[in-house]
N, C-alpha and C positions, 0 to 999 in steps of 0.2 A: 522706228525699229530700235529695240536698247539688248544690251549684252546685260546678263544679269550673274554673280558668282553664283559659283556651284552650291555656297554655306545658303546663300535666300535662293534658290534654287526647290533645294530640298525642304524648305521649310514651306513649299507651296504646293497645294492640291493639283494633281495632275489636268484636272479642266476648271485649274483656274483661266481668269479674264483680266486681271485686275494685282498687280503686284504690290506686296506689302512691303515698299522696303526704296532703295537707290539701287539703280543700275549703276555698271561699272562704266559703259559707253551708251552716246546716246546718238541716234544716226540719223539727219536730216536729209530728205534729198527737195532738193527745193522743185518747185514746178512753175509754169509760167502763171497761173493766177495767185502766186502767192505776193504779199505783198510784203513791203520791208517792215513798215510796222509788225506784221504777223510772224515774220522770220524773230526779226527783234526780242519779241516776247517772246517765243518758244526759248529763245535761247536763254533770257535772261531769268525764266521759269527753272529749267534746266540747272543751272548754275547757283542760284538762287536755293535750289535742294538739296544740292552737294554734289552733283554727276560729276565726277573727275574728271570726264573726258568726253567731247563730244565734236563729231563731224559734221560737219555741214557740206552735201556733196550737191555738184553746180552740171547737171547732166549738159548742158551748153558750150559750158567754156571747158570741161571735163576736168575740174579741181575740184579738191575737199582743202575746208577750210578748217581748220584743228582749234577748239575752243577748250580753254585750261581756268577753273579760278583762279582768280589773281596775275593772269599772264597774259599778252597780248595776244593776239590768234596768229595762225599762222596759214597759210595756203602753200598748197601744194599739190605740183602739175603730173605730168603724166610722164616724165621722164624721173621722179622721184617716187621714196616707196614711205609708207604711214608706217608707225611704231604705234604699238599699245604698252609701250613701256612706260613708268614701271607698273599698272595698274594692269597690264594684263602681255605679262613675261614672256618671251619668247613671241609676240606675235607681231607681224610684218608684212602689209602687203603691196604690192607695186600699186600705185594709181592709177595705172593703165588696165590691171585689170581688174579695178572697180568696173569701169567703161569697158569692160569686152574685147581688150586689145591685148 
């Protein structure tokens, strides 16, 4: 799943498939046949093209793990809340209820 701006938004045909451009977020949620090679490489795909900002969420252990270029990742639990700042201002949500809680 990726968040895309509103500016490549609009420059895209309503039944597009296929985006022209970088997402501003990019959202992984992992599942049990995935393997770490394959995690790996999405991520380093991702980052690799410019994505600002990208979650890796662990429906298991119920964390998202916050990947940034150039920065160390970060995890974060369900008693803490995600920022899309500054790459998408004002937004904020618990990680609890990523998970339904």
């Amino acid at each position: 799943m990726v968040y895309i701006s509103a500016e490549l938004a609009a420059r895209e045909p309503e039944d597009t498939r296929v985006i022209d451009g970088i997402p501003i977020l990019a959202v992984e949620i992992l599942s049990p046949s995935n393997t770490i090679e394959e995690v790996t490489e999405k991520l380093r795909e991702y980052l690799a093209v410019g994505v600002p900002l990208v979650w890796m969420v662990d429906p298991h252990f119920h964390t998202v793990t916050v990947y940034r270029p150039g920065a160390p990742p970060e995890m974060f639990n369900e008693a803490q809340q995600l920022s899309g700042e500054p790459h998408l201002p004002g937004f904020v949500v618990p990680v609890a209820k990523i998970f339904g809680r």
